[in-house]
NULOMI-848824 format. One record per residue (C-alpha): residue in one letter; x, y, z. Coordinates in nm, 2 decimals, padded with zeros to 4 digits. Each point is the difference from the previous one (the first is absolute). Layout:
code / x / y / z
A / X / Y / Z
...
//
This chain:
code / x / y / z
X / 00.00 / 00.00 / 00.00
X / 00.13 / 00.34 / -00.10
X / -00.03 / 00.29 / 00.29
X / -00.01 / 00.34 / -00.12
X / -00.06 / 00.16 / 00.36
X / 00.22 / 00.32 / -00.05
X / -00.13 / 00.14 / -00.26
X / -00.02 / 00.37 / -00.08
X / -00.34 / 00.14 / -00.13
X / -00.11 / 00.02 / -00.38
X / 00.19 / -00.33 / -00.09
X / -00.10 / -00.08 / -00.37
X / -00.10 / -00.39 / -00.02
X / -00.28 / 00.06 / -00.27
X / -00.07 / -00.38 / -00.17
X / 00.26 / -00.14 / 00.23
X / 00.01 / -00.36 / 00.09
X / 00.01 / 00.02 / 00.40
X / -00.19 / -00.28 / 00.09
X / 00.06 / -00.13 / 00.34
X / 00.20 / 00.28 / 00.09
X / 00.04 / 00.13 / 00.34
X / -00.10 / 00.37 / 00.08
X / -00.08 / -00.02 / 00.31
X / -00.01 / 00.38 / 00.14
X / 00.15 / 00.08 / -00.31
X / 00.00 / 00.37 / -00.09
X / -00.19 / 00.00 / -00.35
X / -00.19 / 00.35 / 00.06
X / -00.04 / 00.15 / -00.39
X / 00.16 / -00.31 / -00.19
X / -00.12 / -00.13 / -00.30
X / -00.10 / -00.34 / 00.01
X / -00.27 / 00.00 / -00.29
X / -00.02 / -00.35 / -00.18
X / 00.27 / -00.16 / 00.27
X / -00.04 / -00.36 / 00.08
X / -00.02 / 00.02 / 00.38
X / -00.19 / -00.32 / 00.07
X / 00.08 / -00.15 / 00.30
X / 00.21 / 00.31 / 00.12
X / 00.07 / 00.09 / 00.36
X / -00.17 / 00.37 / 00.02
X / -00.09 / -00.03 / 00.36
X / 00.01 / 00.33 / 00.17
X / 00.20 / 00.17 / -00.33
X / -00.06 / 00.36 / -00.09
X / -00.20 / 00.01 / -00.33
X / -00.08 / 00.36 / 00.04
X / -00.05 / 00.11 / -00.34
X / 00.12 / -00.30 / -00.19
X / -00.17 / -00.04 / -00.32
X / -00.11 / -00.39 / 00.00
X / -00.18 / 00.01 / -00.30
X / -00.01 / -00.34 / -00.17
X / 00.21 / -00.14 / 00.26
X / -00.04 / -00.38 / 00.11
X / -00.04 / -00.07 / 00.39
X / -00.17 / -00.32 / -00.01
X / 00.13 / -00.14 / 00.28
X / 00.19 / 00.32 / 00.16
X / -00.07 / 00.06 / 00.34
X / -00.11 / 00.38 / 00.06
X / 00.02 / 00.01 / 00.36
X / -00.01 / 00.33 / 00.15
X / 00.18 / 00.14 / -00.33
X / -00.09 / 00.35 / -00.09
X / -00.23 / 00.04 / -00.30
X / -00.10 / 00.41 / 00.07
X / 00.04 / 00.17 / -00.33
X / 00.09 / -00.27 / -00.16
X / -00.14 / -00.07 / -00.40
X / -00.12 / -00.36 / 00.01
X / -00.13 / -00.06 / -00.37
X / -00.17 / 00.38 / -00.10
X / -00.07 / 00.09 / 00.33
X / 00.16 / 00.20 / 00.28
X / -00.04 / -00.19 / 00.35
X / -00.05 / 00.25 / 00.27
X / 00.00 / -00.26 / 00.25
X / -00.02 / -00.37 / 00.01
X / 00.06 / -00.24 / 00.30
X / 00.08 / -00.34 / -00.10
X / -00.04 / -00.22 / 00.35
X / -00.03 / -00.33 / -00.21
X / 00.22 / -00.07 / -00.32
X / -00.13 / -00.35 / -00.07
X / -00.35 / 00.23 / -00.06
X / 00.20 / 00.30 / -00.17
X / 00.10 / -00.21 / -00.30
//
């Protein structure tokens, strides 16, 4: 499993295969993650403030307390989304 947990904000991993990797309270605030593959991915408690998911894969990707606010998941802006359960998220 890769970790990416020190990451700096508005990392560009549009249509990236990152399945299964680990960013767990990873720092991913703006970064572009449209069309990645993140199935399976560790996102549990990771800033996603502003990240633009669009067309991203996360079956299987645990949510976890992760920070969604502003963040563009398909053509909409998410102003605040709790995700408690990620078996029921994906």
């Amino acid at each position: 499993m890769r970790t990416f947990s020190q990451l700096t904000y508005r990392s560009n991993f549009s249509s990236a295969n990152l399945s299964s990797a680990d960013f767990c309270e990873a720092n991913l605030s703006g970064a572009d993650l449209s069309g990645a593959n993140l199935s399976g991915a560790n996102l549990n408690r990771a800033n996603l403030s502003g990240a633009i998911l669009s067309g991203a894969v996360l079956a299987g990707a645990n949510l976890e307390g992760a920070d969604l606010s502003g963040a563009v998941i398909g053509n909409r802006i998410s102003r605040r989304i709790t995700v408690s359960d990620s078996q029921s998220a994906v």
